[in-house]
LUMTOR-999118 format. One record per residue: x, y, z of N, C-alpha, C in turn; residue number from 1. Coordinates in pm, 1 decimal. Layout:
BEGIN
NODE        nxx        nyy        nzz       caxx       cayy       cazz        cxx        cyy        czz   resi
NODE          X          Y          Z          X          Y          Z          X          Y          Z    NUM
...
***
This chain:
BEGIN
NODE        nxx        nyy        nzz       caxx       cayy       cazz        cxx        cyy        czz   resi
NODE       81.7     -119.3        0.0        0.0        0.0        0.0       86.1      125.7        0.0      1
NODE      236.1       90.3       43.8      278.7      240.0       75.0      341.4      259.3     -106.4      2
NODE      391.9      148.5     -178.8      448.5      187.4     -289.0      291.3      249.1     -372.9      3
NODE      205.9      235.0     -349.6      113.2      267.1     -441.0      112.8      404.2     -399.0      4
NODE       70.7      457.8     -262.7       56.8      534.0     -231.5      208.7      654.4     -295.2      5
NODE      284.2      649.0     -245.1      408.3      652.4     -305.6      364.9      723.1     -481.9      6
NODE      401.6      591.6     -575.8      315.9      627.6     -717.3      228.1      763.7     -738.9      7
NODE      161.3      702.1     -653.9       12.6      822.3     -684.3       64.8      977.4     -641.7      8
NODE      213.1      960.3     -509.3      192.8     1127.1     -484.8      304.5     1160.3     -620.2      9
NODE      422.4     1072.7     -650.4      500.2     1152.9     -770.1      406.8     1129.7     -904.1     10
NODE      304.5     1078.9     -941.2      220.2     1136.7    -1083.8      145.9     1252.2     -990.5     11
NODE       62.4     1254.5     -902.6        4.8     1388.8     -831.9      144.7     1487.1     -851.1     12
NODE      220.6     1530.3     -822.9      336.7     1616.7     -823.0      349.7     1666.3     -950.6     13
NODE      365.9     1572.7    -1054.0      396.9     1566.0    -1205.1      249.9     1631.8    -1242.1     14
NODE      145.8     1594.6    -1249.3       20.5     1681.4    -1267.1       -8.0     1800.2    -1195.8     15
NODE       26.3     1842.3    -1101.9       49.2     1941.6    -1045.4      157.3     2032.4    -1089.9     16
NODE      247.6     2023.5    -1142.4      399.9     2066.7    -1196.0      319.5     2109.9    -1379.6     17
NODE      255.4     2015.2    -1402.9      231.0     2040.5    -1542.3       76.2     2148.2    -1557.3     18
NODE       -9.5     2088.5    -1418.4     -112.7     2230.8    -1444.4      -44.3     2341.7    -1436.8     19
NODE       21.6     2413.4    -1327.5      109.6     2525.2    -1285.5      135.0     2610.7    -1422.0     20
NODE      229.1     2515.3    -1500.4      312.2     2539.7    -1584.6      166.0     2566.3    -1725.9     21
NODE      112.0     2529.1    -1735.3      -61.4     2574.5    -1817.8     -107.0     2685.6    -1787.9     22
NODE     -137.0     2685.6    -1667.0     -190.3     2811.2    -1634.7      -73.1     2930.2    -1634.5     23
NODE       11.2     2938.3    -1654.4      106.6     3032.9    -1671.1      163.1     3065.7    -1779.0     24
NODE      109.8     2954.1    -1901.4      172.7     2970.1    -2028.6       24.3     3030.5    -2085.4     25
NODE      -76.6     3038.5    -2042.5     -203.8     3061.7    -2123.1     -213.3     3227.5    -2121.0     26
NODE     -272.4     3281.5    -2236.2     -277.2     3355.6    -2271.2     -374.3     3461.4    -2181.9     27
NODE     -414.6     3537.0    -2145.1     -523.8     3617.2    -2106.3     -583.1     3685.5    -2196.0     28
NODE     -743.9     3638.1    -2151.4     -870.6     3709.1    -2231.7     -929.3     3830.2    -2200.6     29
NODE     -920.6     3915.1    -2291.4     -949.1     3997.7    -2238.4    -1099.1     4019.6    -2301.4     30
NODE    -1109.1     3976.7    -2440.6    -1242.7     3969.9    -2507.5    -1354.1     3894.9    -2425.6     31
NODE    -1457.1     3960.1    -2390.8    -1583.0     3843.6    -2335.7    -1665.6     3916.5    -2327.7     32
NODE    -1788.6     3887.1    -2228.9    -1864.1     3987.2    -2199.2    -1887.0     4111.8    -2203.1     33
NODE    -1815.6     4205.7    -2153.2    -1790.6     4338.3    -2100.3    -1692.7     4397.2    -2215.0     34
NODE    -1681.9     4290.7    -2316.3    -1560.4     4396.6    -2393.4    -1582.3     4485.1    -2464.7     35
NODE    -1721.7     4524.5    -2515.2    -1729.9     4632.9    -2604.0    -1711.8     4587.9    -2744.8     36
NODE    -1710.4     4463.8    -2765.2    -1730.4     4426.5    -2909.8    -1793.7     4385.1    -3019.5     37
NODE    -1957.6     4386.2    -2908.9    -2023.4     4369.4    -2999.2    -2087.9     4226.1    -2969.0     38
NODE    -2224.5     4169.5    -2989.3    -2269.7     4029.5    -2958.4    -2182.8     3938.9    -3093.7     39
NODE    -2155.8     3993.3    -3144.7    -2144.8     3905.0    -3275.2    -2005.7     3844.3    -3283.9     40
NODE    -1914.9     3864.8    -3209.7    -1780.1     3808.1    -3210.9    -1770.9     3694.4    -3096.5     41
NODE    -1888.7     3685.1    -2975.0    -1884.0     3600.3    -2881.3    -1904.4     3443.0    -2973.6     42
NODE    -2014.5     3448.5    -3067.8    -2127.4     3376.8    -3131.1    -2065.2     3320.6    -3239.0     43
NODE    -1965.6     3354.1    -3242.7    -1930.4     3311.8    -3399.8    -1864.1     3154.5    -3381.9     44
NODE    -1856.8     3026.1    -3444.3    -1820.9     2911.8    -3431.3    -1733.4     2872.4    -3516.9     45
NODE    -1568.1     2862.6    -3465.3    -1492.4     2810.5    -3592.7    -1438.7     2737.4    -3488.5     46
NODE    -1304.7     2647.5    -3562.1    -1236.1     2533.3    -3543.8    -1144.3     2552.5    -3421.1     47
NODE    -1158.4     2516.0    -3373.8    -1092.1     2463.0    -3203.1     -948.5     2512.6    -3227.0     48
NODE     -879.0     2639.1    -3156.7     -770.1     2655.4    -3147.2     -650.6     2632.2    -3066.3     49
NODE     -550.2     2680.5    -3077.4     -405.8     2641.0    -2962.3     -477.3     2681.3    -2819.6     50
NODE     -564.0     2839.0    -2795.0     -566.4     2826.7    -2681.9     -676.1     2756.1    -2612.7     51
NODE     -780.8     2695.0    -2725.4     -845.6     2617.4    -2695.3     -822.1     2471.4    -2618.3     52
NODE     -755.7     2410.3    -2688.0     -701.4     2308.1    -2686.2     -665.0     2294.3    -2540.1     53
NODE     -533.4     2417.3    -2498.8     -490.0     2412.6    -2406.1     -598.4     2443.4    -2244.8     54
NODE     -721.2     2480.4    -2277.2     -809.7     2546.9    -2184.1     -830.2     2401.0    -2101.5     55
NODE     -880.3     2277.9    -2240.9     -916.5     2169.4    -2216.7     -849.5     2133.6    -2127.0     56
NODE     -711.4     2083.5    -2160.5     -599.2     2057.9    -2084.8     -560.4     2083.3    -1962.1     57
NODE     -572.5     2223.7    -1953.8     -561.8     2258.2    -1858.5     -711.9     2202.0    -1706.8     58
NODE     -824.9     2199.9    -1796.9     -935.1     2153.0    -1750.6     -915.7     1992.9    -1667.4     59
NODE     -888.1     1925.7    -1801.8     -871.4     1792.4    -1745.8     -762.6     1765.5    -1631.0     60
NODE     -613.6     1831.7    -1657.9     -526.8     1834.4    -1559.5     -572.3     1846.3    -1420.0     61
NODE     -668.3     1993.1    -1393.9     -706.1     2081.7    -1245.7     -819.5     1904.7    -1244.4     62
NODE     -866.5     1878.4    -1299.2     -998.7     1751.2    -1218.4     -901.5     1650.8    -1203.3     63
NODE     -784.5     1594.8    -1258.2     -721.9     1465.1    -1262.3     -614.2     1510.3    -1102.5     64
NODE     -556.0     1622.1    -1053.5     -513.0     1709.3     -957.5     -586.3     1678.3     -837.2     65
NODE     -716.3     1757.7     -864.9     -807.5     1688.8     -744.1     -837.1     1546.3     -678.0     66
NODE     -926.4     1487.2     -780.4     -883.9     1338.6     -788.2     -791.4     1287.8     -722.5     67
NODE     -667.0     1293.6     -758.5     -496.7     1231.0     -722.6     -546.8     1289.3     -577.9     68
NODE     -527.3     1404.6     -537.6     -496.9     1493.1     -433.9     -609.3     1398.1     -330.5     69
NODE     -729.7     1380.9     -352.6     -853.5     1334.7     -292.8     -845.2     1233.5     -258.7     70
NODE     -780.1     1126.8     -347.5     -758.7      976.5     -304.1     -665.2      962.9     -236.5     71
NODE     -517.5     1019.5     -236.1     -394.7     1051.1     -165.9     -445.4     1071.7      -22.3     72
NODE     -507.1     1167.5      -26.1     -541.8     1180.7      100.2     -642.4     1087.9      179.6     73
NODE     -727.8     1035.2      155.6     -774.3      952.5      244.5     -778.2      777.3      187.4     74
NODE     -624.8      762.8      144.8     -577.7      598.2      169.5     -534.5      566.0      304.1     75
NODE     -562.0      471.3      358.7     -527.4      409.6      483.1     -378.6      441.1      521.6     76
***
């Protein structure tokens, strides 16, 4: 139990090391709501971009983080 436990905190570390490093490489929006540009640029639908991609990523990382972090913590 302890090597598992073990496992789980260096990939938790490594997912943690790699969200960090996401959220610091991502770009800031400044376009949204409040920007003054108009309804028609929110609405518009094209093909999934770099910072898209990375939003995901970053998405799945912060839930796979928790997770790790959640089970880590209450193994025997």
């Amino acid at each position: 139990m302890a090597t598992l436990k073990l496992i789980l905190t260096i990939v938790d570390v490594l997912v943690m090391v790699s969200f960090i490093l996401l959220v610091a490489a991502q770009a800031t929006r400044s376009e949204g709501i409040f920007s003054g540009g108009g309804a028609s640029s929110g609405y518009v639908k094209s093909k999934p971009g770099f910072d898209d991609n990375v939003s995901k990523i970053t998405l799945y990382l912060a839930i796979a983080f928790f997770t790790l972090t959640a089970v880590i913590t209450y193994m025997p």
